[in-house]
N, C-alpha and C positions, 0 to 999 in steps of 0.2 A: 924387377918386373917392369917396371918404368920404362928404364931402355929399352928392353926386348921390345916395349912394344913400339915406342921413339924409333927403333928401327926398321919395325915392321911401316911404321907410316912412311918414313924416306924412304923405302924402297917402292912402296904403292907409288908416290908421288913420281919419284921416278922413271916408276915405269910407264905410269900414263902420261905424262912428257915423250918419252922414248915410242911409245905408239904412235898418240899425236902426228910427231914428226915423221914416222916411216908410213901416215896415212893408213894404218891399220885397225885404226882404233874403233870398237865395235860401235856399234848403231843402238845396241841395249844392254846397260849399265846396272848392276845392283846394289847399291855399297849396303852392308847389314853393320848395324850399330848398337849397342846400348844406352849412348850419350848422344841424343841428336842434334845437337849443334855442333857437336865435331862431324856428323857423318854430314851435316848439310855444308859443312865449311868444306869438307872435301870436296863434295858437290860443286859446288862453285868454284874452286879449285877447277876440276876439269871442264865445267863450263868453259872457265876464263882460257884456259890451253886452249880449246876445238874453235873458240872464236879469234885468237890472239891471231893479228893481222902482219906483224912482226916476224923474223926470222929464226930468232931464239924466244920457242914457246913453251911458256908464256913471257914477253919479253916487258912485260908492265909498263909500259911507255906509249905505244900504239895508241890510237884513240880507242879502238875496241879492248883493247886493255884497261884503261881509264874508266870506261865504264860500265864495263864489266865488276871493277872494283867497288867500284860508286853504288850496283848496284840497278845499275840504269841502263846497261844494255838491253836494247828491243828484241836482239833476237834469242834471248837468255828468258827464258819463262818457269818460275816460281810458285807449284799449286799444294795446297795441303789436299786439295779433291771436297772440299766440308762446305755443304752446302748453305748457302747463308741463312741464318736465325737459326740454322737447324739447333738440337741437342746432339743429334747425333753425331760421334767422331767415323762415322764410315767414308771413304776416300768413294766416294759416287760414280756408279755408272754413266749418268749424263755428264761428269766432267771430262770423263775418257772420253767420251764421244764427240765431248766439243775443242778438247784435243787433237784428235784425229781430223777433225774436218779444218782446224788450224793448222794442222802439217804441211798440209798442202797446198798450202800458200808460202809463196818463195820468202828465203827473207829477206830483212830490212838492208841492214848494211851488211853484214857479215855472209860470208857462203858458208855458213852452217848454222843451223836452229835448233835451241838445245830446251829440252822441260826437264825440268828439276823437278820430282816427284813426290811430295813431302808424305809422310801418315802411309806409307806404302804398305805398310802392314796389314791398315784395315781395309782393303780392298778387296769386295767380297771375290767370292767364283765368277758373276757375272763379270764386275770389273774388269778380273783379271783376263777373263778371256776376251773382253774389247777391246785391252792394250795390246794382248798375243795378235790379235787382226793384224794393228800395223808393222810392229815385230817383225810379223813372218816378214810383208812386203814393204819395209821404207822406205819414203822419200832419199834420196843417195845424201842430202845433205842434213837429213836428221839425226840428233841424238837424242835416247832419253834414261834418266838416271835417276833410279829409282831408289829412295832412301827408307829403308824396315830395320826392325828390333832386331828380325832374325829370318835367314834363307826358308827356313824354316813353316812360314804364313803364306809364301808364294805355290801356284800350281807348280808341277812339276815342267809341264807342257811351258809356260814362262822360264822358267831356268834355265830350259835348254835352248833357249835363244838370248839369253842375255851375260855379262863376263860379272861375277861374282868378286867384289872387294868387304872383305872381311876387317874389320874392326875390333873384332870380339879380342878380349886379352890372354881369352882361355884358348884361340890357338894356336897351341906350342910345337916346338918343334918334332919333325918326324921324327924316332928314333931309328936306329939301322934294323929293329928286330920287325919294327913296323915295315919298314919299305921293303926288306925281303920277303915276309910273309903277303904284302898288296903284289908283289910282282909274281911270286909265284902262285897267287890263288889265280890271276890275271888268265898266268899262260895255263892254268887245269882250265879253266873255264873253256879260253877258246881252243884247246884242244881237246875240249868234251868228255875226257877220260877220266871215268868213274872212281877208279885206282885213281887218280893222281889226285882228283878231288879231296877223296878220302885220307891219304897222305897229307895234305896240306891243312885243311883241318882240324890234324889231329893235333896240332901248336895250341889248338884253343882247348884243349882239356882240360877243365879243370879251373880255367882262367878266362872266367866270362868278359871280364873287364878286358882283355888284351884281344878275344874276338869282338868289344864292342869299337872300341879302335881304331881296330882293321875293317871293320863294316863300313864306319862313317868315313876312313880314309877310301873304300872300294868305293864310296857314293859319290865322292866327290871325282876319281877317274872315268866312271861311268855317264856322269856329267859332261865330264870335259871330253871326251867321248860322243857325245852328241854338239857340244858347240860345236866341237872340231868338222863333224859330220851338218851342219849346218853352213860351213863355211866360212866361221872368224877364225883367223892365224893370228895364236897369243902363244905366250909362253904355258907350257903345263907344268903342273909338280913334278909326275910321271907322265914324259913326253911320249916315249917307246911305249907304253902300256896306253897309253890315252891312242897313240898312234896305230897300234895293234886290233885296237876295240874298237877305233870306227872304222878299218879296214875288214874288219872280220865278222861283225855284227851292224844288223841291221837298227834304224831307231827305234821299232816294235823292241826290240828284244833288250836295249841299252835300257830303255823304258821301265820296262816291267824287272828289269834286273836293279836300280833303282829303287822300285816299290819293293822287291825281297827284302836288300838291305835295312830301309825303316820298318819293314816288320820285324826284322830278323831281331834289329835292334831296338825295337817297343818290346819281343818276348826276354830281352836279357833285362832292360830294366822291371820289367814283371818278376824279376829271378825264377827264370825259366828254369828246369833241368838242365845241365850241360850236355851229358851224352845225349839228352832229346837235340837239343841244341842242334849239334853238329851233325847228328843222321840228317834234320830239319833243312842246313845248311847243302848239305850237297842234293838233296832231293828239288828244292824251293830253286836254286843254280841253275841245273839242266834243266827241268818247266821251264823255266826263265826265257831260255834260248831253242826252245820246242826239242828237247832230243829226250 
């Protein structure tokens, strides 16, 4: 388990190096952790790459590398949101706010200015929708990289503007009976056929566990589905399927297909019926998408 997950980070690592340098690299960051000194060392990890002033980034040499390392880069901003003396660990409305109106101001030495967003978790509704403000419209030379427990604490309406790096150790690899059943539940969807819904489906009889799954892996193309319809170009799990869904649905409808699936899958851990289930499933689908 060790490795699996030792791989899983060089590949993260990787590939936000590899964004970086193709200039693609989103404007809003999520990393979900359980251990927050590793998700905040990632953090500063991609701080250190968006600022590295060097040719191979992060090339650790650069003076913006230096200190960035140190800790001491100005244009590298560091906030838990916790207001001081408070008791409370809530990540504060006033500090998003005072955030925001720090964006916009150029930075210091680097062409790019990054906040590192500590306690992201507890940020209420309010919060989150003050950070969605700049989200939607960024400064071209901000980023900001938001470190929580879990995806999970975040609105929904924040998700879809920011690229999801996962930490968690529990997520394992797709299997094949997975990614055939996400692709074919993908194309009943947008081919709206009742029959074909029904068909596809019918995999989960019996096996709530293997349509909870497929729920959470449909939440996450539905997702990427919207970034993509938002306009970051990243790599997806299911490219064609992500690529399919925001060609063919609109964000109303990726949206609320989205909120089916967390219900779908709060009624499997309630140990729903199964055949309610499934009738549930293709009913709760098409509403979804108005047919």
């Amino acid at each position: 388990m060790i490795n699996e997950i030792q791989t899983k980070m060089d590949i993260m690592y990787n590939q936000v190096v590899s964004s970086v340098q193709q200039k693609t690299f989103p404007h809003g960051v999520l990393i979900e952790c359980q251990n927050s000194n590793e998700g905040e060392e990632f953090a500063r990890f991609i701080a250190n790459t968006l600022v590295c002033s060097g040719d191979n980034k992060p090339c650790g040499v650069c003076p913006d590398c230096v200190k960035a390392q140190g800790k001491g880069h100005p244009d590298i901003f560091e906030t838990d949101g916790i207001k001081e003396h408070s008791k409370s660990k809530n990540f504060t409305v006033d500090a998003i706010r005072a955030i925001r109106e720090d964006a916009f101001i150029a930075p210091n030495e680097s062409n790019k200015k990054v906040y590192i967003l500590k306690n992201g978790g507890n940020m209420n509704e309010q919060a989150q929708n003050a950070i969605l403000k700049i989200l939607e419209e960024p400064p071209a030379y901000v980023h900001f990289i938001i470190v929580a427990e879990s995806k999970s604490t975040m609105l929904e309406t924040v998700l879809s503007r920011v690229q999801v790096y996962s930490l968690l150790s529990d997520e394992g690899v797709v299997t094949e009976k997975e990614a055939t059943a996400v692709k074919n539940m993908v194309g009943a969807i947008l081919n709206v056929n009742e029959l074909a819904l029904m068909e596809q489906t019918a995999v989960f009889q019996k096996n709530n566990q293997f349509a909870k799954s497929v729920l959470v892996l449909l939440t996450e193309v539905f997702r990427d589905a919207l970034v993509k319809k938002s306009g970051y170009i990243r790599e997806f799990r299911f490219s064609d399927e992500t690529d399919s869904l925001c060609k063919g649905l609109t964000a109303k409808s990726l949206l609320q297909l989205i909120s089916v699936c967390d219900e779908l899958i709060g009624s499997i851990d309630r140990n729903c019926n199964n055949n309610l289930l499934v009738v549930r499933m293709c009913y709760e689908f098409k509403r979804a998408i108005g047919r």
